[in-house]
C-alpha positions as CSV (number, residue, x, y, z in Angstrom):
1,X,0.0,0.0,0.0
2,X,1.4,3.2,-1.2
3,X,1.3,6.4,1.3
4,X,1.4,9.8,-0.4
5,X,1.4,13.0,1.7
6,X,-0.4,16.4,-0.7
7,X,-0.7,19.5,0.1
8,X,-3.8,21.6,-0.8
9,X,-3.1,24.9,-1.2
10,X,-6.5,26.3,0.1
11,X,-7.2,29.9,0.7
12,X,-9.7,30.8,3.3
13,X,-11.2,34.3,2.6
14,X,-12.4,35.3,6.1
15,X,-16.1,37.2,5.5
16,X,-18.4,39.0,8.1
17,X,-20.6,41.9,8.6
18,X,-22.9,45.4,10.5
19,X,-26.4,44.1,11.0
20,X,-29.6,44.2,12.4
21,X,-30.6,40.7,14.7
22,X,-33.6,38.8,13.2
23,X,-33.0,35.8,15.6
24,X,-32.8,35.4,19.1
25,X,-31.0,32.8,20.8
26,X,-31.6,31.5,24.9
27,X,-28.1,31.2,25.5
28,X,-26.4,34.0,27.7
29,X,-22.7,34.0,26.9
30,X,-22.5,36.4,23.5
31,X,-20.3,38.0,21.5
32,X,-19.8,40.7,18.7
33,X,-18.8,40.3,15.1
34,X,-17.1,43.0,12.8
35,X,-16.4,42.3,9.2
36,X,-16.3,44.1,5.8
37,X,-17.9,43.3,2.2
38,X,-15.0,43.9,-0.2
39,X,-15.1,42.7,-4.1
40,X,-13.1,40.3,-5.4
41,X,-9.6,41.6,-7.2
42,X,-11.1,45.0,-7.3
43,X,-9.1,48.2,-6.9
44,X,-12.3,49.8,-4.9
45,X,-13.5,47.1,-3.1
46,X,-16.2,47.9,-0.8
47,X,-19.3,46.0,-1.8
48,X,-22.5,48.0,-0.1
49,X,-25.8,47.5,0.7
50,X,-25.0,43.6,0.7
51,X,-27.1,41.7,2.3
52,X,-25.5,39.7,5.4
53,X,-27.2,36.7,6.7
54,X,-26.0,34.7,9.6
55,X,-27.2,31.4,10.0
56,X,-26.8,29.3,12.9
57,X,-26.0,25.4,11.6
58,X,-27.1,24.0,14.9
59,X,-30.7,25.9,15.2
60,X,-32.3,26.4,11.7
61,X,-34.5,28.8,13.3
62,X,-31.8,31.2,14.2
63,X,-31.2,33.7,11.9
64,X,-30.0,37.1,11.9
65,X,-29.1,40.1,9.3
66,X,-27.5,42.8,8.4
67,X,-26.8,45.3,5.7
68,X,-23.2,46.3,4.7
69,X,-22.3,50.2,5.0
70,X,-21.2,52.7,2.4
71,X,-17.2,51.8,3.2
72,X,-18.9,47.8,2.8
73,X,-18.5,47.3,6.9
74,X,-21.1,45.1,8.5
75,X,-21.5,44.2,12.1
76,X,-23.8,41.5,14.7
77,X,-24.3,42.3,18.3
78,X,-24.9,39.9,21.1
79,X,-24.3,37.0,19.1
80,X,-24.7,33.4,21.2
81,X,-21.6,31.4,20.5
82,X,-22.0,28.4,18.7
83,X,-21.1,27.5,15.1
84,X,-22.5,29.6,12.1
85,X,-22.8,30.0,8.1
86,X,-22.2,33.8,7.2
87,X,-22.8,34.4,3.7
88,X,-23.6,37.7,1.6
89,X,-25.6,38.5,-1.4
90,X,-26.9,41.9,-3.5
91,X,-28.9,41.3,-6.5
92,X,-26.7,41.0,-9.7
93,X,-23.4,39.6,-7.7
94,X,-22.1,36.2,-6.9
95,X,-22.6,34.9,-3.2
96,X,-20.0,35.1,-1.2
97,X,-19.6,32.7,1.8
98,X,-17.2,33.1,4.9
99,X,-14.2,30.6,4.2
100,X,-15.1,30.1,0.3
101,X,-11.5,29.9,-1.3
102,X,-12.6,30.8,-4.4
103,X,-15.8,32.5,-6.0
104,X,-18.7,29.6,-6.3
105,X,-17.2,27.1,-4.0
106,X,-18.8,26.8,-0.7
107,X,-17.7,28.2,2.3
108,X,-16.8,27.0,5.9
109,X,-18.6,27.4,9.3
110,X,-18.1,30.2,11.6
111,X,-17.0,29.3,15.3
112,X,-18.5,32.3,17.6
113,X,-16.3,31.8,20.6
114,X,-16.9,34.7,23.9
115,X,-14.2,36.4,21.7
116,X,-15.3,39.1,20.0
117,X,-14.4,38.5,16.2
118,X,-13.7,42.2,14.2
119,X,-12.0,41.3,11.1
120,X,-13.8,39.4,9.0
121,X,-14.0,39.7,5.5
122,X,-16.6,38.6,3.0
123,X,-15.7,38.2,-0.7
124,X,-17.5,38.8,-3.2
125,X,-17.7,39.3,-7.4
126,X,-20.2,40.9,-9.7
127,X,-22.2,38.7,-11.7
128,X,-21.6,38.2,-15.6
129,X,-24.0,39.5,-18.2
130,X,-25.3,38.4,-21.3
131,X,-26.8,41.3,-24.0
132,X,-27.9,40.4,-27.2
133,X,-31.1,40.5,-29.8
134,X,-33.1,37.9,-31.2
135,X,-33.9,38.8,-34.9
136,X,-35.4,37.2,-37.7
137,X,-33.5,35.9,-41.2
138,X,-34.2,39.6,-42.2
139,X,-33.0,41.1,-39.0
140,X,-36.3,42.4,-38.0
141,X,-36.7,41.7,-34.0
142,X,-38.6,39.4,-32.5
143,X,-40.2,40.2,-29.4
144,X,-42.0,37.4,-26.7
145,X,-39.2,35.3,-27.5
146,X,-37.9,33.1,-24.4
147,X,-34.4,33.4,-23.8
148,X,-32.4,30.8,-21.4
149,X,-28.6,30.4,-20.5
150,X,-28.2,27.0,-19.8
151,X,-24.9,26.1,-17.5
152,X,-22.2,23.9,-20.2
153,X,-19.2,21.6,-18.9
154,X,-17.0,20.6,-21.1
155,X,-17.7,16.5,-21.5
156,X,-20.7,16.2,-19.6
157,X,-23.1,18.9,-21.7
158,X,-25.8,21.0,-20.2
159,X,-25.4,21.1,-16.8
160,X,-28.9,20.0,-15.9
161,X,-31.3,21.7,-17.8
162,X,-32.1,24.5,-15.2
163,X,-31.8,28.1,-16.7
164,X,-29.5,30.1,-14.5
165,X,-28.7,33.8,-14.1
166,X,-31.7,36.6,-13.4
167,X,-33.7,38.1,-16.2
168,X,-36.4,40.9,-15.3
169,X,-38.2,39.4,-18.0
170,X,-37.7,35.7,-19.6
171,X,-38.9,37.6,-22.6
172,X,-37.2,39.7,-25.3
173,X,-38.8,43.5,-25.5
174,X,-40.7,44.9,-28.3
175,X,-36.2,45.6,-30.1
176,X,-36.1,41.9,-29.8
177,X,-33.7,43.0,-27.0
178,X,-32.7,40.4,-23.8
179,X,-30.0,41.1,-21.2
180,X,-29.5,38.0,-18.3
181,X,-27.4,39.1,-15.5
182,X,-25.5,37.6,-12.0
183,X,-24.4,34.8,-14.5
184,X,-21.4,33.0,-12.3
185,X,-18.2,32.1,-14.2
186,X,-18.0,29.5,-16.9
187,X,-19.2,28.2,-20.2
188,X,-23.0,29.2,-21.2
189,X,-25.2,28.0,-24.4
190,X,-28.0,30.8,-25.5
191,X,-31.2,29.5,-26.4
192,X,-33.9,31.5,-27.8
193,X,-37.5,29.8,-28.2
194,X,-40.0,32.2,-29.7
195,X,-43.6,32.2,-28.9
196,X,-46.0,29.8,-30.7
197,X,-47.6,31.4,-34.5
198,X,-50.5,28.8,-33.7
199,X,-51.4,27.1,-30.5
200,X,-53.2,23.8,-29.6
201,X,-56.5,26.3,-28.6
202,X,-57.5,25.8,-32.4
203,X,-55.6,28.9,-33.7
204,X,-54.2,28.4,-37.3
205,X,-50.5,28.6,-37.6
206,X,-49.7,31.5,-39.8
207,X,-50.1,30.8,-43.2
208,X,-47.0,31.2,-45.4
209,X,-47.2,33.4,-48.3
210,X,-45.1,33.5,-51.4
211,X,-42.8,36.0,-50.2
212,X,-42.2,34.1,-46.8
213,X,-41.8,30.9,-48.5
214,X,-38.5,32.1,-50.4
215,X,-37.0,33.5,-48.0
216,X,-37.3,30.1,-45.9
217,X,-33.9,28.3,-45.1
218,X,-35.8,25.4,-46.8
219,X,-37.1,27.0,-50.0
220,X,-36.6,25.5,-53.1
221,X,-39.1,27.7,-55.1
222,X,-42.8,29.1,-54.4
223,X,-45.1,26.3,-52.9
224,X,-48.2,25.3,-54.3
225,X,-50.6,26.0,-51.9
226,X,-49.8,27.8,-48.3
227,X,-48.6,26.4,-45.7
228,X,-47.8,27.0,-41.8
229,X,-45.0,28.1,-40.8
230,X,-43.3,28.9,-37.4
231,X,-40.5,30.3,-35.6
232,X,-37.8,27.5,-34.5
233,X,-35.9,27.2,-31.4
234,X,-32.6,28.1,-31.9
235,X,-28.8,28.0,-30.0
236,X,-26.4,30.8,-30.2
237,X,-25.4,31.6,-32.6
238,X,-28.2,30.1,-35.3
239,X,-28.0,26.3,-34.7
240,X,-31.4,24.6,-34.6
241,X,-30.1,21.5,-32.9
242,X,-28.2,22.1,-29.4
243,X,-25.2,20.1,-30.2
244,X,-23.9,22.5,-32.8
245,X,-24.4,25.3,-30.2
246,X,-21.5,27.1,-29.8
247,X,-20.9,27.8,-25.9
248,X,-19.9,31.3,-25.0
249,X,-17.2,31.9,-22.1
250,X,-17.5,34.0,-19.6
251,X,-15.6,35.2,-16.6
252,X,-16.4,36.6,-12.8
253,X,-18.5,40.2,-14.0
254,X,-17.9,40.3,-17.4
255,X,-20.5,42.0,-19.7
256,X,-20.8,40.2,-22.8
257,X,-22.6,42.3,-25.4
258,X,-23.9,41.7,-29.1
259,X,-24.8,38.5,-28.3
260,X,-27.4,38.0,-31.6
261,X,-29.7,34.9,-32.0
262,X,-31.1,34.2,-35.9
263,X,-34.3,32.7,-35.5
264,X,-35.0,31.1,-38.7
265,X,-38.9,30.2,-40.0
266,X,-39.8,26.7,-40.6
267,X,-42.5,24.5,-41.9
268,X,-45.2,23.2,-38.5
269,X,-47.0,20.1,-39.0
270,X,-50.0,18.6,-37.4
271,X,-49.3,14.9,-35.1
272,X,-52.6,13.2,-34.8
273,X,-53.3,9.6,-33.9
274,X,-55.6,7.5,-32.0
275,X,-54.7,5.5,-28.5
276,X,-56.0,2.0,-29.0
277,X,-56.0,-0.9,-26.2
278,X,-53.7,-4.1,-27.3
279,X,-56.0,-6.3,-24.4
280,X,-59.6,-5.0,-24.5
281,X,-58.5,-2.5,-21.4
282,X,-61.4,-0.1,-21.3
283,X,-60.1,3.4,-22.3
284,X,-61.6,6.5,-20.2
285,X,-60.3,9.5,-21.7
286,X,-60.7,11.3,-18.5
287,X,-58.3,9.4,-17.1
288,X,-55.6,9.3,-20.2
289,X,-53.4,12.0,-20.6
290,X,-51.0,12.4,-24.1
291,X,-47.5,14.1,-24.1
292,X,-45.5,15.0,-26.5
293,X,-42.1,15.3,-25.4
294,X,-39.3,17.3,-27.4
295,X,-35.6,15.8,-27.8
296,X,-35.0,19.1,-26.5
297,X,-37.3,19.2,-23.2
298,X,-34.4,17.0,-21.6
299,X,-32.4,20.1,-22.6
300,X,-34.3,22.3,-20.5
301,X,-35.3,24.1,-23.4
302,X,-39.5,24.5,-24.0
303,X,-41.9,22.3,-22.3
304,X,-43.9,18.8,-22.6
305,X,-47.0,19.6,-24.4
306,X,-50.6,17.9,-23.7
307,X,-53.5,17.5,-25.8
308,X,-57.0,17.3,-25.4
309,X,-58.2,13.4,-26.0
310,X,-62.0,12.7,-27.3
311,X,-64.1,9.7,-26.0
312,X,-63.1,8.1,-29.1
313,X,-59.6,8.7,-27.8
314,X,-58.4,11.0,-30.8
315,X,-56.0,13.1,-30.1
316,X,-54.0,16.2,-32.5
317,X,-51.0,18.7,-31.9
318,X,-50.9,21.1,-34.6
319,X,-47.8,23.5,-35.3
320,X,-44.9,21.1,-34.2
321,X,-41.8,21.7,-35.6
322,X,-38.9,19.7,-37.3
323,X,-37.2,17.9,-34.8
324,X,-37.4,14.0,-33.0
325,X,-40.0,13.7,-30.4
326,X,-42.0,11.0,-28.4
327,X,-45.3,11.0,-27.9
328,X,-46.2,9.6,-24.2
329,X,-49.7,7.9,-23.4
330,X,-50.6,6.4,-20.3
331,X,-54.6,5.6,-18.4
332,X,-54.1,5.1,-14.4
333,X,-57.1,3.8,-13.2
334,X,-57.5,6.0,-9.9
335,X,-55.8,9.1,-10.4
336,X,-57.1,12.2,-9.3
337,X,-55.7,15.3,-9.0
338,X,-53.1,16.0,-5.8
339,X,-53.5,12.2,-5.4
340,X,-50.0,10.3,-5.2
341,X,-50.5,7.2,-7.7
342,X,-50.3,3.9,-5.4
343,X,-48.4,0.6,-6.3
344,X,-52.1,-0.8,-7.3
345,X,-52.7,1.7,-10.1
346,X,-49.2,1.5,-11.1
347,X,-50.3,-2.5,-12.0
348,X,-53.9,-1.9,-13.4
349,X,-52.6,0.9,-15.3
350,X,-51.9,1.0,-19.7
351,X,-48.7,2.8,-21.4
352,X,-48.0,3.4,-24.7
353,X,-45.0,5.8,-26.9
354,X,-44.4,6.5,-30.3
355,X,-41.2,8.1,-31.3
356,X,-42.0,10.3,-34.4
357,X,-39.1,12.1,-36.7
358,X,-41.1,15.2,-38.0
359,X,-40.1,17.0,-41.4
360,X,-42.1,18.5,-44.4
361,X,-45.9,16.5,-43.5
362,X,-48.2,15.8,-41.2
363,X,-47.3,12.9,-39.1
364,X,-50.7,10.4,-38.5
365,X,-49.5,8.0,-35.5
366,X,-51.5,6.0,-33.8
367,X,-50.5,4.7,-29.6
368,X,-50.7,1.1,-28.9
369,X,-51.9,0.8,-24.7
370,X,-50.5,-1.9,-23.2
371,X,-49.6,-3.2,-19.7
372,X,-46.2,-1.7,-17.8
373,X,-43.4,-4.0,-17.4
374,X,-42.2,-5.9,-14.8
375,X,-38.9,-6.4,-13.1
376,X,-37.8,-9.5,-11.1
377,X,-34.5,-9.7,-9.3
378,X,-32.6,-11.0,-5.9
379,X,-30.3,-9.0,-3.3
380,X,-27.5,-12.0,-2.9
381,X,-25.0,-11.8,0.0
382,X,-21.1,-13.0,-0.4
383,X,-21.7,-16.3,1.3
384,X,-24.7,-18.3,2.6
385,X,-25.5,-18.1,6.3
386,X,-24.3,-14.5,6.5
387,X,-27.2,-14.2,9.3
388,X,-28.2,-10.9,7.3
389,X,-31.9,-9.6,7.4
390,X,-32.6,-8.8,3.7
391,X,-36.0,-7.6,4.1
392,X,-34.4,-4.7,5.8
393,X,-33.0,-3.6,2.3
394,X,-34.7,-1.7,-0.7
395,X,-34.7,-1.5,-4.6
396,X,-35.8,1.7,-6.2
397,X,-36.2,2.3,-10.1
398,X,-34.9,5.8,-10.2
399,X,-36.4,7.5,-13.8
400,X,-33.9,8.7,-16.2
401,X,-36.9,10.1,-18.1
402,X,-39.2,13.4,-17.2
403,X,-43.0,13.2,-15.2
404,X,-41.8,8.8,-13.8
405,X,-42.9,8.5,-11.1
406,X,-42.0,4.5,-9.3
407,X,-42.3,3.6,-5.7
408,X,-39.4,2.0,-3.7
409,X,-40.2,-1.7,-3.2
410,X,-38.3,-3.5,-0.3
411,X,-36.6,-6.9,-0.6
412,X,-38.6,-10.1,0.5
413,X,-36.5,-12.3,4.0
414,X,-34.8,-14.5,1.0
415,X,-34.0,-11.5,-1.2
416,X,-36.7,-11.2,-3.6
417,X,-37.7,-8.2,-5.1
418,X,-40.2,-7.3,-8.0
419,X,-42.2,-4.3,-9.5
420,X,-44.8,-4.4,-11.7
421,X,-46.3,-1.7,-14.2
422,X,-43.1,-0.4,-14.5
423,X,-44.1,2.7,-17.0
424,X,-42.1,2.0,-20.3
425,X,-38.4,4.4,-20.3
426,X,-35.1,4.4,-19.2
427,X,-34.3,3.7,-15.2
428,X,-31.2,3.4,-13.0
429,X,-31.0,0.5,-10.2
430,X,-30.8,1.9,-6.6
431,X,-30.2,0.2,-4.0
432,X,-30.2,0.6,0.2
433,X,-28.3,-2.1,1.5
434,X,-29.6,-4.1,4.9
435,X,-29.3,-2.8,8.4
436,X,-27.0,-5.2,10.4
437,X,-25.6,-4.5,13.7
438,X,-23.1,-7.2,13.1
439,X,-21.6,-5.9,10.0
440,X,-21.9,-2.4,7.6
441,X,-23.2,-3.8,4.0
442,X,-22.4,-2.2,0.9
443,X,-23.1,-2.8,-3.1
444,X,-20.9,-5.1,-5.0
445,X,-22.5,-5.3,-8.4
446,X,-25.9,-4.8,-9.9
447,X,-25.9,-7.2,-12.9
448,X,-28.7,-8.7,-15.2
449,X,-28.1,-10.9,-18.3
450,X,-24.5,-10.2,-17.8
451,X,-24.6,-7.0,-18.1
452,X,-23.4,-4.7,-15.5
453,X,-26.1,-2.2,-14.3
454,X,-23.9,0.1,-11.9
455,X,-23.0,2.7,-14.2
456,X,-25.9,1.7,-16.9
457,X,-29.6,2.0,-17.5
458,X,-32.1,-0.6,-17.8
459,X,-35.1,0.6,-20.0
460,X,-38.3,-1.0,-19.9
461,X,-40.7,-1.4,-22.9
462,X,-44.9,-2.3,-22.6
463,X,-46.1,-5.5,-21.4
464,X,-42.4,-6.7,-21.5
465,X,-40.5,-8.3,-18.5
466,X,-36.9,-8.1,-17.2
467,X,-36.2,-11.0,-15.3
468,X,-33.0,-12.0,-13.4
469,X,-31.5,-8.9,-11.7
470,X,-28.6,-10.5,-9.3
471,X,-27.7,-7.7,-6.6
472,X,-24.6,-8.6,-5.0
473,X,-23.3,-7.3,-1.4
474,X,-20.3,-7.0,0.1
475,X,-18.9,-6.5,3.6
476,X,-15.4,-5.6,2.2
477,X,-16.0,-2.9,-0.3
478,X,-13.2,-0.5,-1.7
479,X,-12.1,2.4,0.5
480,X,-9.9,5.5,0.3
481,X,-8.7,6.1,3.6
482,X,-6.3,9.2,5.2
483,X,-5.7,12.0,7.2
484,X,-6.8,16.0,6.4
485,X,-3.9,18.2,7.7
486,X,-4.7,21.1,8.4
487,X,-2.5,24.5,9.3
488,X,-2.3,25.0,13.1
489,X,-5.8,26.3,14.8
490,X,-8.3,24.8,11.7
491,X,-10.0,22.2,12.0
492,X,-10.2,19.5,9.8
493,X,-13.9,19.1,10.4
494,X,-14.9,22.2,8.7
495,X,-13.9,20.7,5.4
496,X,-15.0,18.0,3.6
497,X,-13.4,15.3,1.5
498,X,-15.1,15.0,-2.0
499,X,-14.3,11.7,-4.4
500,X,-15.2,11.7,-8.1
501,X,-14.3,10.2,-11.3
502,X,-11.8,11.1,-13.7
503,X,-14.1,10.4,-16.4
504,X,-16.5,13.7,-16.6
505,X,-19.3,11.4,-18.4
506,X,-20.0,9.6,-14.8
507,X,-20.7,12.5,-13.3
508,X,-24.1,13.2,-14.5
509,X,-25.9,9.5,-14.1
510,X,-23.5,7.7,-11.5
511,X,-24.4,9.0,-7.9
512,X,-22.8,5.9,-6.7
513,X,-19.8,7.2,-7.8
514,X,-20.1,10.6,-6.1
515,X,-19.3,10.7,-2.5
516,X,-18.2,13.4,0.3
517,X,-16.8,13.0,3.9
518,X,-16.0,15.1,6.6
519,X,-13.0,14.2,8.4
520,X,-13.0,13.4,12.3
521,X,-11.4,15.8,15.3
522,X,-8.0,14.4,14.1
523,X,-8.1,14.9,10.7
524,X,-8.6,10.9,9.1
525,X,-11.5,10.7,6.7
526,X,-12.9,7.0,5.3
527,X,-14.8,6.9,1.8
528,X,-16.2,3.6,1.8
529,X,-18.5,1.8,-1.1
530,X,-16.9,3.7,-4.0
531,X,-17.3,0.9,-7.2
532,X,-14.0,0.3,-8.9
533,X,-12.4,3.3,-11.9
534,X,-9.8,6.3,-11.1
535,X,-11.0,8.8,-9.0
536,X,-10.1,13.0,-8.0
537,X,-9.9,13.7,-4.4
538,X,-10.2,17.2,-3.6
539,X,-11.4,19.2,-0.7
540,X,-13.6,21.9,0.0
541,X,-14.3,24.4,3.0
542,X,-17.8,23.4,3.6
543,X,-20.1,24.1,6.5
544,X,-22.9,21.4,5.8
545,X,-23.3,18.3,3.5
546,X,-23.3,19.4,-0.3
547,X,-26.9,18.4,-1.1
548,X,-25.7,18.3,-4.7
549,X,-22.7,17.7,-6.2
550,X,-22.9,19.9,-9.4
551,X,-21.0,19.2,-12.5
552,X,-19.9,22.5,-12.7
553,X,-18.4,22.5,-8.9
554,X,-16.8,19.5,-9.8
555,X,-15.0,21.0,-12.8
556,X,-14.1,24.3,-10.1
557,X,-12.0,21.0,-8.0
558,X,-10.6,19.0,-11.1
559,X,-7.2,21.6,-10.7
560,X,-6.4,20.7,-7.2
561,X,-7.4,17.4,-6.9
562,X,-5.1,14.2,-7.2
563,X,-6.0,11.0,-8.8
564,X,-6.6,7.9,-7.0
565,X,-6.7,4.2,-8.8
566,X,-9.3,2.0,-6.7
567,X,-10.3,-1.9,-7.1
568,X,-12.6,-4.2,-6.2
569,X,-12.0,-4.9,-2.6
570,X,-9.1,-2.4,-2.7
571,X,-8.0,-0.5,0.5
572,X,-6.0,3.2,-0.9
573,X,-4.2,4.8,2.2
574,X,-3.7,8.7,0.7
575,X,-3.1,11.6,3.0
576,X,-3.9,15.2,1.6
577,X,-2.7,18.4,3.6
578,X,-3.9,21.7,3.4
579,X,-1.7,25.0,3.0
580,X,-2.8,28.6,3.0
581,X,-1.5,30.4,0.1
582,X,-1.3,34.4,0.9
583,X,-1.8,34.8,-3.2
584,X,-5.2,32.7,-3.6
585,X,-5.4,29.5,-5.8
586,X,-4.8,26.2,-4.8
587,X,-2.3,23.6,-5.9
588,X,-0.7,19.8,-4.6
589,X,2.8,19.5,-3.5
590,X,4.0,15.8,-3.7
């Protein structure tokens, strides 16, 4: 076993503030705090009028606040000592948190002792901002058009389809004109999805004229008769289709401008079809719902759309665009709204999906119903006689696709587990190994048909069944083991230990693979579980468990983490120590 002793060269930005007291506290020994809001590698740095919020990590009820002064200084008074999370915010800037070595990365808790604290200091950055137009093939503008900045890292793709930065408007003004601000560092894709010509209320799309129709990216010559037409989403800089989007880079307040979106016109088509039972299932369209789900929805970009079903169960969306889709059925006997759907309508219910390729026509595409699928497996120890209690252990089908909803099924005394009227799609295997006093268990392998499941999907079609899912458990698993040193007077349990893999395409899909620690009194940490690849260590000030371990906070760790090999079984010893550098940044020393 090879020992290796890395330093982390982690910069701790003290932060505090002058305030007004929201919380109380009962306890009687208090103190004061004095800090100051500066900006971050600024030649004038008072930040004012921040807002400074002090949270107590031990009482969530405690709270109290302040607002920085002209010259950025903040201050608490009678504060109860205990262990806090001081962070500051002003609309349009980055958060800053106490102990945060760098901008975006959390912070680390406060320790209020009966000494007063006066000189702490908060960092933080103006926000980056986005300017640009969204204008027609002719340059004309296009107001009402929705405009999202959608977080890009490099390998893994849109971060996970949440918009971010603030907008006072999601839509462009009557110049065609957007402008998204308090964007954080790092690589961005512009999408621009302009309002709907026609609309599934029974409005005609706009009818293309002559005119129109030649100056269409997909004119070859005047058209016969009219047709509709409408406005495609598009990506920066005029891409239709999100992977030939070209990301734009920004950094800590910068003010991108000109930033011009060419929404092109393009040929809509009408998706009708019929849902038909495969078994005689009696259909009640008030029950039955119909989605039709965009390639790009998964994107964030637009919504699922719904259409009205008759008795007959017809259904129709009119002005859909070029682009692959899926259209979504399903009948759940029992559902009612703000009623959650229980295992027994999950089994009497009927699915059915079409994927449909639209281009130049209407698209006529009828939905098979048919029962959900089932999934039959075991949870299997390392040896018989283990004495383990495997009814104490669950199985969930976690959905990989939008609006699935499964319930967690727990594991029979022998083992057994099985769901029924699984709704067709993609799902990951999850698994909560059994309680035992006697021993910790942890997943080995998740395997079906010889296929490992750990870091794959299963997918599920109608009426089908997927039998001979072999969980395996282990008391031995792979561990990373070591010791957090820390300079003198820090300790190591306001920082966590985060482990994740080298290869950026696990880091979306493979929570198994994701894990944090915080390190004891004296510094040793323990990462147990972790299935077998090469892994980045790298530590973070952090007051509280990370709920989420973003990509993009990932890619922030990637330069000062070091790589660790792990195997099945395998027990890695690796020691990491943490230096304060008076310059800022981070780096390993071997």
């Amino acid at each position: 076993m090879t020992r290796r002793r890395l330093s982390l060269a982690l910069v701790v930005a003290a932060v505090l503030s002058d305030a007004l007291v929201i919380g109380q506290t009962r306890q009687t020994q208090t103190t004061v705090v004095r800090g100051r809001v500066v900006e971050f590698a600024a030649a004038s740095p008072a930040v004012e009028r921040a807002k400074i919020n002090l949270y107590s990590l031990t009482d969530p009820a405690v709270m109290f606040s302040a607002v920085s002064a002209e010259d950025g200084t903040f201050g608490f008074d009678a504060i109860p000592t205990g262990r806090y999370s001081l962070r500051a915010s002003k609309p349009g800037w980055l958060d800053g948190s106490y102990g945060s070595r760098r901008i975006g990365l959390p912070g680390r808790p406060l320790v209020v002792s009966t000494q007063p604290i006066t000189e702490v200091v908060l960092q933080m950055a103006r926000g980056a901002v986005i300017d640009g137009l969204v204008l027609d093939a002719s340059g004309q503008p296009i107001p009402g058009s929705e405009v999202r900045v959608l977080r890009y890292v490099e390998g893994v793709g849109v971060e996970n389809g949440i918009g971010v930065g603030i907008s006072a408007n999601r839509l462009t003004d009557d110049r065609g004109a957007f402008r998204v601000y308090g964007l954080p560092p790092g690589n961005f894709i512009v999408a621009a999805s302009p309002a709907r010509i026609g609309a599934d209320t029974g409005a005609a799309p706009r009818q293309l004229s002559a005119a129109d129709f030649t100056n269409s990216p997909t004119s070859n010559g005047s058209p016969k008769e009219p047709m509709g037409v409408e406005f495609a989403t598009v990506f920066y800089p005029s891409a239709t289709d999100i992977a030939s989007a070209l990301p734009i880079r920004i950094e800590a307040g910068e003010v991108r401008t000109n930033v011009t979106l060419s929404i092109r016109l393009v040929r809509v088509v009408t998706i009708r079809g019929l849902l038909r039972s495969t078994d005689g299932f009696p259909l009640d369209a008030a029950l039955a719902t119909v989605t039709l789900v965009s390639e790009l929805n998964d994107k964030g970009v637009g919504t699922p759309r719904t259409a009205p079903i008759s008795r007959e169960g017809e259904f129709a969306f009119t002005g859909v665009a070029p682009g692959h889709y899926s259209i979504l059925a399903r009948v759940v006997p029992g559902r009612m709204q703000g009623i959650q759907i229980r295992p027994g309508d999950l089994a009497a219910a009927r699915y059915g999906s079409v994927d449909v390729v639209v281009g130049q026509r209407d698209v006529v595409s009828d939905v098979a119903l048919s029962p959900g699928g089932a999934v039959k497996g075991t949870i299997v120890p390392p040896s018989a006689g283990s004495g383990v209690n495997l009814s104490t252990a669950s199985v969930r089908l976690a959905p990989l696709d939008p609006s699935t909803v499964m319930p967690v099924v727990a594991s029979s005394s022998s083992g057994d587990f099985q769901f029924v009227g699984v709704p067709p799609g993609r799902y990951r295997v999850v698994v909560a190994p059994p309680v035992s006093v006697e021993a910790d268990w942890f997943l080995e392998t998740i395997q079906v048909q010889g296929k490992d499941l750990i870091d794959g999907e299963l997918r599920i079609a109608s009426a089908s069944v997927v039998d001979g899912v072999v969980v395996k458990l282990t008391k031995d698993p792979a561990q990373i083991q070591g010791r957090l040193l820390t300079p003198s007077g820090i300790s190591a349990a306001q920082y966590s230990v985060i482990a994740f893999p080298v290869d950026r395409s696990l880091w979306r899909n493979s929570p198994q693979r994701l894990s944090q620690v915080r390190p004891g009194g004296d510094g040793r940490f323990l990462i147990r579980g972790l299935p077998p690849g090469e892994y980045n260590l790298a530590v973070v000030a952090a007051q509280e468990e990370l709920e989420t371990l973003l990509p993009s906070l990932l890619e922030e760790l990637i330069g000062g983490a070091v790589k660790v090999k792990l195997a099945a079984g395998q027990h890695v010893t690796q020691d990491l120590q943490i230096v304060g550098v008076p310059s800022g940044g981070h780096r390993f020393w071997p």
